[in-house]
Backbone atoms as SQL, in Angstrom:
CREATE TABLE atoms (id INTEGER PRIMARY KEY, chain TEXT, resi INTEGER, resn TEXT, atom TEXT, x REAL, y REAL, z REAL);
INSERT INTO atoms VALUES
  (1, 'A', 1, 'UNK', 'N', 94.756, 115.011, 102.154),
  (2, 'A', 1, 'UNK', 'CA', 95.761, 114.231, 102.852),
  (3, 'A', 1, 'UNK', 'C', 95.453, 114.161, 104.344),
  (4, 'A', 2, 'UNK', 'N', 94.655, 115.056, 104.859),
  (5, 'A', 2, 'UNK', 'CA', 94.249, 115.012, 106.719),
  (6, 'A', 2, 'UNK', 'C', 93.989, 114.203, 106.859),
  (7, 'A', 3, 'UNK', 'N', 92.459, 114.160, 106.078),
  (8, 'A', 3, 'UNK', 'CA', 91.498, 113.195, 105.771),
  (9, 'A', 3, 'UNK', 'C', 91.681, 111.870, 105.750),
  (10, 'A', 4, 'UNK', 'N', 92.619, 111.646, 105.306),
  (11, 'A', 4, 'UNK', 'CA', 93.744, 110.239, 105.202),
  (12, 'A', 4, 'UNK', 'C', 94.449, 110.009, 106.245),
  (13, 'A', 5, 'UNK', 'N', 95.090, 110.850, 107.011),
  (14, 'A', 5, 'UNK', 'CA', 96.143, 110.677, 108.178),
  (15, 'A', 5, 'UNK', 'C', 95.405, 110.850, 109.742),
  (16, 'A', 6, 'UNK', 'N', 94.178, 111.080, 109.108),
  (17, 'A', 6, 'UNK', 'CA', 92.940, 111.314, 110.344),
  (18, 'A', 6, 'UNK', 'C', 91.868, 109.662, 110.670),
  (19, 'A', 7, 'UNK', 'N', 91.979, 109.067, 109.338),
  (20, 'A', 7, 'UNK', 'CA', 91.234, 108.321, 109.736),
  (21, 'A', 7, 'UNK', 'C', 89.561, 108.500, 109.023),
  (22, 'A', 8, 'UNK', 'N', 89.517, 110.027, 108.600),
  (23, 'A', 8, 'UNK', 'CA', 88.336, 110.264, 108.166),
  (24, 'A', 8, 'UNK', 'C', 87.423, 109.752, 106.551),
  (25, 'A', 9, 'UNK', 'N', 88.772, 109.717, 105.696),
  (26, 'A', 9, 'UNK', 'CA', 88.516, 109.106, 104.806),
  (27, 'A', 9, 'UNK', 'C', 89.192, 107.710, 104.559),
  (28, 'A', 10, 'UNK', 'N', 88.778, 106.887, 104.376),
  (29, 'A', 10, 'UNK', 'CA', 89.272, 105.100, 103.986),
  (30, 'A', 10, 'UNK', 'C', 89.279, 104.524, 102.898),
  (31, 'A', 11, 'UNK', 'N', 91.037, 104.670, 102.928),
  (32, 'A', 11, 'UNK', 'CA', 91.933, 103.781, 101.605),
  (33, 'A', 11, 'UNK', 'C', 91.406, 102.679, 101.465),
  (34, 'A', 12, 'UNK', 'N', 90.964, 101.728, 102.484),
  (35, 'A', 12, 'UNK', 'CA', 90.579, 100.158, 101.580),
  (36, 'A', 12, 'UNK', 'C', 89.695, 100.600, 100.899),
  (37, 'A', 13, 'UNK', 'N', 88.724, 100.537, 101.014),
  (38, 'A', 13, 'UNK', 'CA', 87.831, 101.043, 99.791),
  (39, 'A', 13, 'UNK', 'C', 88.393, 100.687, 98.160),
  (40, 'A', 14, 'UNK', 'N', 89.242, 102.083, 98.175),
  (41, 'A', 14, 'UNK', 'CA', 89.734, 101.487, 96.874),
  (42, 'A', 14, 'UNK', 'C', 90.789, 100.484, 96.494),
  (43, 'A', 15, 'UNK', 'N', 91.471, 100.309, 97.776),
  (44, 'A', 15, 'UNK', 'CA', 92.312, 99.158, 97.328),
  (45, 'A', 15, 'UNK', 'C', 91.562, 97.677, 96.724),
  (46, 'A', 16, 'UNK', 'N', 90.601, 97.470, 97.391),
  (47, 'A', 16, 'UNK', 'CA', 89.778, 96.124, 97.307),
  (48, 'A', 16, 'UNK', 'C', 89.351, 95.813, 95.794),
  (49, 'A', 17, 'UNK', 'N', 89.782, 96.960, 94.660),
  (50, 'A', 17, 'UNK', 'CA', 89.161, 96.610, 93.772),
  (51, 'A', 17, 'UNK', 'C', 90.419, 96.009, 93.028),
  (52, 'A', 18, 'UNK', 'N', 91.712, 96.461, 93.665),
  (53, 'A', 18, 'UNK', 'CA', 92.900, 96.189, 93.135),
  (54, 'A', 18, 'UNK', 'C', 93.072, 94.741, 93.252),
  (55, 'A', 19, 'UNK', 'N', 92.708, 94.502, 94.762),
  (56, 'A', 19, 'UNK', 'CA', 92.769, 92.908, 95.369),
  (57, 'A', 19, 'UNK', 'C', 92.436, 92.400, 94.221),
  (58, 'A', 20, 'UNK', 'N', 90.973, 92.575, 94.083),
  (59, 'A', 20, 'UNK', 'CA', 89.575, 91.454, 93.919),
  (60, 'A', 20, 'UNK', 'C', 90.778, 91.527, 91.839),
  (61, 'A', 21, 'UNK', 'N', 91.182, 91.729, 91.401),
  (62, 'A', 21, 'UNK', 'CA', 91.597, 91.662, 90.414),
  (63, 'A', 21, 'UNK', 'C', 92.600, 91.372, 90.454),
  (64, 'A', 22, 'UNK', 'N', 93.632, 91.185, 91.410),
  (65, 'A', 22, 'UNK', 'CA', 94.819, 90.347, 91.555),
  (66, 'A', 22, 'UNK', 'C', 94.988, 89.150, 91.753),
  (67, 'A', 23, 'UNK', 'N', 93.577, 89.181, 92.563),
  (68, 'A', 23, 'UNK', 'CA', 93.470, 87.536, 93.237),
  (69, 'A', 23, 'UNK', 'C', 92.683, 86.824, 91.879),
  (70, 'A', 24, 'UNK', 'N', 91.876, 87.286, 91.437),
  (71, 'A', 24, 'UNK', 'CA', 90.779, 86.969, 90.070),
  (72, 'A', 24, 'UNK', 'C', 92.407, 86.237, 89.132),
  (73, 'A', 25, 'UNK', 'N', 93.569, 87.473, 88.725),
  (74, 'A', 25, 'UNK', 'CA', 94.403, 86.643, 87.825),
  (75, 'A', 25, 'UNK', 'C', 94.980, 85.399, 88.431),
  (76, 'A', 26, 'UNK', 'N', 95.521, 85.588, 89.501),
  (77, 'A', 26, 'UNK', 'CA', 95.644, 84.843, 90.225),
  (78, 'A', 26, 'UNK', 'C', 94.899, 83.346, 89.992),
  (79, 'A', 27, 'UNK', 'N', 93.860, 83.077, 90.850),
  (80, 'A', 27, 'UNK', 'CA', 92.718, 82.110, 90.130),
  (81, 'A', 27, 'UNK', 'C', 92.893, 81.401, 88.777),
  (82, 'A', 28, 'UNK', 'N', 92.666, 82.628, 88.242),
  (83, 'A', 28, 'UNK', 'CA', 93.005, 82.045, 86.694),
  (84, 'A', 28, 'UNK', 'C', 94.025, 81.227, 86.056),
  (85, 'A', 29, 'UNK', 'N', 95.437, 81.881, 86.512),
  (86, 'A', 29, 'UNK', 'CA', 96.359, 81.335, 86.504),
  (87, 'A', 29, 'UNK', 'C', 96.942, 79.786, 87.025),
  (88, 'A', 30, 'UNK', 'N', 96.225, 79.685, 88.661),
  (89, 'A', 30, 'UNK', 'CA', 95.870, 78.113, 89.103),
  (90, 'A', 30, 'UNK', 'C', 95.357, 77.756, 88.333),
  (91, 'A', 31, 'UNK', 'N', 93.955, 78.151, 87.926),
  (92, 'A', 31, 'UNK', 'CA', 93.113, 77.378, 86.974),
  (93, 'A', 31, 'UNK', 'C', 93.424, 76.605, 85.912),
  (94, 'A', 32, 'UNK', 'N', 94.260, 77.267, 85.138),
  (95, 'A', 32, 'UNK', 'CA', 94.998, 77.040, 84.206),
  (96, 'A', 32, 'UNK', 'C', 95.980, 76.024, 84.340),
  (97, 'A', 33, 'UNK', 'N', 97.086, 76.110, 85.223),
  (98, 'A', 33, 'UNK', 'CA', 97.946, 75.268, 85.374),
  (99, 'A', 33, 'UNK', 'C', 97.383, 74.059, 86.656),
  (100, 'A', 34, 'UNK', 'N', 96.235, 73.663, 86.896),
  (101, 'A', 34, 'UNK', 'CA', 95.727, 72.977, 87.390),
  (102, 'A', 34, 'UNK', 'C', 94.982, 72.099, 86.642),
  (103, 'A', 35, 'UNK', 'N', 95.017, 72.809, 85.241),
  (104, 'A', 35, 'UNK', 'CA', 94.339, 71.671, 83.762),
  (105, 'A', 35, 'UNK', 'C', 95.457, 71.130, 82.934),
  (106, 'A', 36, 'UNK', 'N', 96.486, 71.889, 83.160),
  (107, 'A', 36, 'UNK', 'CA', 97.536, 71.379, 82.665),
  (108, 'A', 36, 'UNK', 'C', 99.334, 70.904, 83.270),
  (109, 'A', 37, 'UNK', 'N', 98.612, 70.035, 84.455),
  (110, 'A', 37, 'UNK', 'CA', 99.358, 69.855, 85.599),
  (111, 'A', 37, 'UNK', 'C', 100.721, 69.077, 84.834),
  (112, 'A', 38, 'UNK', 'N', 101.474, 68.470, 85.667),
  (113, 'A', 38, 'UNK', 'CA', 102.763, 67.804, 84.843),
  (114, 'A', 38, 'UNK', 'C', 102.315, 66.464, 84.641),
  (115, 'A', 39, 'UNK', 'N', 101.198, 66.271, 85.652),
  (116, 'A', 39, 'UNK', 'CA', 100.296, 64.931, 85.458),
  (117, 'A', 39, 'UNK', 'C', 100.316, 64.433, 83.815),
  (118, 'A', 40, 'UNK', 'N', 100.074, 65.350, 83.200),
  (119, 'A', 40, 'UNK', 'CA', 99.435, 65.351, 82.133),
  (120, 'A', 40, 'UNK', 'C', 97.920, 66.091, 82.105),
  (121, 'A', 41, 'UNK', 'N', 97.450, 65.853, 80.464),
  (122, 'A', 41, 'UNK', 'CA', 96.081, 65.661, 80.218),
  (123, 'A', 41, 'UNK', 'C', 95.199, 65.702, 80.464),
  (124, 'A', 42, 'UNK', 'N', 93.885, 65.369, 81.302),
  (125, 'A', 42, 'UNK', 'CA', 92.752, 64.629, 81.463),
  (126, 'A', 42, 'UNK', 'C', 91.104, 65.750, 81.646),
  (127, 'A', 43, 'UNK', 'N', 90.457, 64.480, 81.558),
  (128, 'A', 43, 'UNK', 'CA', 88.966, 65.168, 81.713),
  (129, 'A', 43, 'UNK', 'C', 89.241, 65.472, 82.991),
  (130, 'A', 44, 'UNK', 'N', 89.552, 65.018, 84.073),
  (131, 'A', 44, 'UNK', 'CA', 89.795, 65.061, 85.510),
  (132, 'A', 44, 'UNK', 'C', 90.452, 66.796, 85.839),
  (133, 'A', 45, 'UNK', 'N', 91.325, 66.942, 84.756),
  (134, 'A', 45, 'UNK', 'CA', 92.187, 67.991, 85.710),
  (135, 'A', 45, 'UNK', 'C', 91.749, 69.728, 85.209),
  (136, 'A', 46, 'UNK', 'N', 90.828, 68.287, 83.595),
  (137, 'A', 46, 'UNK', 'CA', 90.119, 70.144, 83.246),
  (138, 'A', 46, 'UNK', 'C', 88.693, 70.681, 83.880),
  (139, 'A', 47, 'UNK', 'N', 88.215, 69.567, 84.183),
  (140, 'A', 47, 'UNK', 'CA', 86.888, 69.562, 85.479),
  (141, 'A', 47, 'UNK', 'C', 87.365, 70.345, 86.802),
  (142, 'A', 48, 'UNK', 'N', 88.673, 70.082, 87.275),
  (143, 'A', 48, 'UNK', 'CA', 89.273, 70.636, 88.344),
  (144, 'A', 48, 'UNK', 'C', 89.394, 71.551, 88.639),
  (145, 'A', 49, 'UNK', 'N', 90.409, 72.217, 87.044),
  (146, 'A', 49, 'UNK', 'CA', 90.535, 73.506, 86.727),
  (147, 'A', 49, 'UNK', 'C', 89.687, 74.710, 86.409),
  (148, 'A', 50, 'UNK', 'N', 88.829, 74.205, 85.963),
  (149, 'A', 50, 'UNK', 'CA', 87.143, 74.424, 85.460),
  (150, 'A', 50, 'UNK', 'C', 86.213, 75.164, 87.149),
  (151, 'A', 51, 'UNK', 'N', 86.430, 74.150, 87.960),
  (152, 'A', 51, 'UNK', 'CA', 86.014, 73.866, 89.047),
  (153, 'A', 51, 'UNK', 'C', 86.488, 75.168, 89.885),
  (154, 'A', 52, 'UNK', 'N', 87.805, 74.825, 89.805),
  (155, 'A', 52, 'UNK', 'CA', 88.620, 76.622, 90.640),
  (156, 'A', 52, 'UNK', 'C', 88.333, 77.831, 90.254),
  (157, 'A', 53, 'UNK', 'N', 88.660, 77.896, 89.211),
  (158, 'A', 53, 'UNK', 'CA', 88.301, 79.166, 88.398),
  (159, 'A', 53, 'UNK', 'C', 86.647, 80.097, 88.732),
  (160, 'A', 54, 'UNK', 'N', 85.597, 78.988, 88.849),
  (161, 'A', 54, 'UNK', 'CA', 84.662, 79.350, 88.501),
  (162, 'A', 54, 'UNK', 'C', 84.110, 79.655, 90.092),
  (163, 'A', 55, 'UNK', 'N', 84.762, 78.795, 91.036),
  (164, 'A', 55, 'UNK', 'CA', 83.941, 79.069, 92.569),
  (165, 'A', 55, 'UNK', 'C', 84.942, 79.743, 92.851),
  (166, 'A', 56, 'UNK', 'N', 86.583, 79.745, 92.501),
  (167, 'A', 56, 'UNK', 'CA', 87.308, 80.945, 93.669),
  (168, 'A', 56, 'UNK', 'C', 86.657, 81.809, 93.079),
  (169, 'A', 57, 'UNK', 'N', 86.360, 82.210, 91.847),
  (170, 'A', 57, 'UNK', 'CA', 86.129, 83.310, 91.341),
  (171, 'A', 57, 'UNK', 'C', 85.227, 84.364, 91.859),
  (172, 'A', 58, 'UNK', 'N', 84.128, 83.344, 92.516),
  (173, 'A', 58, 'UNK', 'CA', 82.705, 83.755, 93.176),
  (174, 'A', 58, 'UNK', 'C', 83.486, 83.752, 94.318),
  (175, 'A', 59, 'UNK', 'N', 83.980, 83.154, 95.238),
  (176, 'A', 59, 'UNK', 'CA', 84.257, 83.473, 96.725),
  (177, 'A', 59, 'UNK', 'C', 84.603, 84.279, 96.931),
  (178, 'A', 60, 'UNK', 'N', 85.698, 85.173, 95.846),
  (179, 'A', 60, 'UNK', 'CA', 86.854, 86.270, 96.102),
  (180, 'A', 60, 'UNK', 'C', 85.902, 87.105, 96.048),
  (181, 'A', 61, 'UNK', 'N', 84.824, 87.149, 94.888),
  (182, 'A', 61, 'UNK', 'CA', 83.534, 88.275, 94.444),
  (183, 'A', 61, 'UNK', 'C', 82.773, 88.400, 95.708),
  (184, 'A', 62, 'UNK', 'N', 82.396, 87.137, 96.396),
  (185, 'A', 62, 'UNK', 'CA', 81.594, 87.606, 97.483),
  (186, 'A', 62, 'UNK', 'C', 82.601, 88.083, 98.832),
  (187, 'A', 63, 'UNK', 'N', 83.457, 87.564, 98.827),
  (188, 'A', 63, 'UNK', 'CA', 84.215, 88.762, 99.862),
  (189, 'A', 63, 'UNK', 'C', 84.625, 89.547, 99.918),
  (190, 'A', 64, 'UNK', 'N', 84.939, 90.330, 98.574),
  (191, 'A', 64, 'UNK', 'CA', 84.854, 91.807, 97.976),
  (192, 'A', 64, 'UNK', 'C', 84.058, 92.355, 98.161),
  (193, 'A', 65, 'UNK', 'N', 82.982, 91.879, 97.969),
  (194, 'A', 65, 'UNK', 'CA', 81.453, 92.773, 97.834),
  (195, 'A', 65, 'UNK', 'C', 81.641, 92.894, 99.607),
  (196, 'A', 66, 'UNK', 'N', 81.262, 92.044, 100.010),
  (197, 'A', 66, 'UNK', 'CA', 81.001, 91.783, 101.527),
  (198, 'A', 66, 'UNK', 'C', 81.727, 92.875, 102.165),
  (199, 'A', 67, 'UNK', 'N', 83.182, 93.352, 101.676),
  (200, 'A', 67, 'UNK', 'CA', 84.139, 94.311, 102.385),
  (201, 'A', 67, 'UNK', 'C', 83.725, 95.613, 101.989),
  (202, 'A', 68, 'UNK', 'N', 83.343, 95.323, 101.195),
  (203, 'A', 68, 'UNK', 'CA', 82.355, 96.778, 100.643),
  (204, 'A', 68, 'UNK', 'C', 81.119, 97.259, 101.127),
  (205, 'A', 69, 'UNK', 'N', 80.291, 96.346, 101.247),
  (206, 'A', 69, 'UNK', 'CA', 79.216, 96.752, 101.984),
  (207, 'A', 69, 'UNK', 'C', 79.438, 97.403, 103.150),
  (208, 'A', 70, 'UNK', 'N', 80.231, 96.612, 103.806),
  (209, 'A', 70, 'UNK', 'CA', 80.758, 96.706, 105.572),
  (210, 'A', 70, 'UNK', 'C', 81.002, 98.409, 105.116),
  (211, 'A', 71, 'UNK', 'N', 81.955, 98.964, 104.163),
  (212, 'A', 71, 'UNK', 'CA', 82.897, 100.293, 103.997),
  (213, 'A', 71, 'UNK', 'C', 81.360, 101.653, 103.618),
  (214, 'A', 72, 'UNK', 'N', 80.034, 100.601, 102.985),
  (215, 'A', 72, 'UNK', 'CA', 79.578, 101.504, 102.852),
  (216, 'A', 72, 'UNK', 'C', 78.665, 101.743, 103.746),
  (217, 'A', 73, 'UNK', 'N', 78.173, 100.555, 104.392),
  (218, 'A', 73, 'UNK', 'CA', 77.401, 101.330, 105.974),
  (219, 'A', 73, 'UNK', 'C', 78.004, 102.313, 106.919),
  (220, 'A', 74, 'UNK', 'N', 79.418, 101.960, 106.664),
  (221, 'A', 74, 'UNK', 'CA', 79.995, 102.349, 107.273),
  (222, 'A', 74, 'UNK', 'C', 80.207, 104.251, 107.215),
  (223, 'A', 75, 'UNK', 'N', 79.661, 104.766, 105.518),
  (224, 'A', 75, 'UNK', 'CA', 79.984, 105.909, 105.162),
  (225, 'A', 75, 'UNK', 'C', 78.465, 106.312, 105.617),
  (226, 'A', 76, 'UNK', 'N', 77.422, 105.358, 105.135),
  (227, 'A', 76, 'UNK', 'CA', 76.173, 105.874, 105.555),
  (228, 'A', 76, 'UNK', 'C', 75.415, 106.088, 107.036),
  (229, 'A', 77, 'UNK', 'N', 76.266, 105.349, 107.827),
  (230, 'A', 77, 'UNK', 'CA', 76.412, 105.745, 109.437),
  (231, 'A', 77, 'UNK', 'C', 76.806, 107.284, 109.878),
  (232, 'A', 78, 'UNK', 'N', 78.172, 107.534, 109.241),
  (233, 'A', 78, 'UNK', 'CA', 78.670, 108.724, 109.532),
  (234, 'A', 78, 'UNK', 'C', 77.761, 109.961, 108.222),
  (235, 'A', 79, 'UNK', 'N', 76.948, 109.324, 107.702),
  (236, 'A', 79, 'UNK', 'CA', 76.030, 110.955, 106.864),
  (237, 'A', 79, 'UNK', 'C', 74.851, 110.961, 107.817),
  (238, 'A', 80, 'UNK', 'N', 74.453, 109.614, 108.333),
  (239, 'A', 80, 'UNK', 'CA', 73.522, 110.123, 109.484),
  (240, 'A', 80, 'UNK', 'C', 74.228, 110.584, 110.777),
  (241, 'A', 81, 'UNK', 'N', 74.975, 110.446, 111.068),
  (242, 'A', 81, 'UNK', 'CA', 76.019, 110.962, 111.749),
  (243, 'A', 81, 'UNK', 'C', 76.023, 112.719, 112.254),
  (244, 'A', 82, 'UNK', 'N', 76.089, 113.195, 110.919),
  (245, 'A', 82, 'UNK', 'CA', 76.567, 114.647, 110.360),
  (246, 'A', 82, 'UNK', 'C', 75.108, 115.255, 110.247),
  (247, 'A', 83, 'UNK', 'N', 74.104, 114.670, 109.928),
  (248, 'A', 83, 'UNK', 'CA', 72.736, 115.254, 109.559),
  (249, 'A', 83, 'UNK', 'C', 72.128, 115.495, 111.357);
């Protein structure tokens, strides 16, 4: 708990995996109701839906990863740090 209230160890870390899977249902869920808008039907809205799903999916992935990397130079700074 110091470790935590010190600053020394870092909660995002694991939160980000919570994100990256909230936002993922999330996605999905647009996705979904973006193919089956009140519009109706169409090749159009399942291309659309198709369309969201598959690049938010990757954007959210690469800015997850990306926040991660940042968290783990960040741990491998402070072991050269300590050495």
């Amino acid at each position: 708990m110091k470790d935590l209230l010190t600053f020394n160890e870092m909660l995002t870390p694991k939160l980000i995996t919570v994100v990256y899977w909230l936002a993922l249902l999330a996605i999905v869920i647009g996705g979904v109701g973006s193919m089956f808008a009140p519009y109706g039907f169409s090749l159009g809205s399942l291309l659309r839906g198709l369309f969201g799903i598959v690049f938010g999916a990757l954007g959210v992935r690469i800015g997850c990863e990306m926040m991660i990397v940042l968290f783990k130079m960040n741990d491998a700074l402070q072991e050269l740090r300590r050495k």
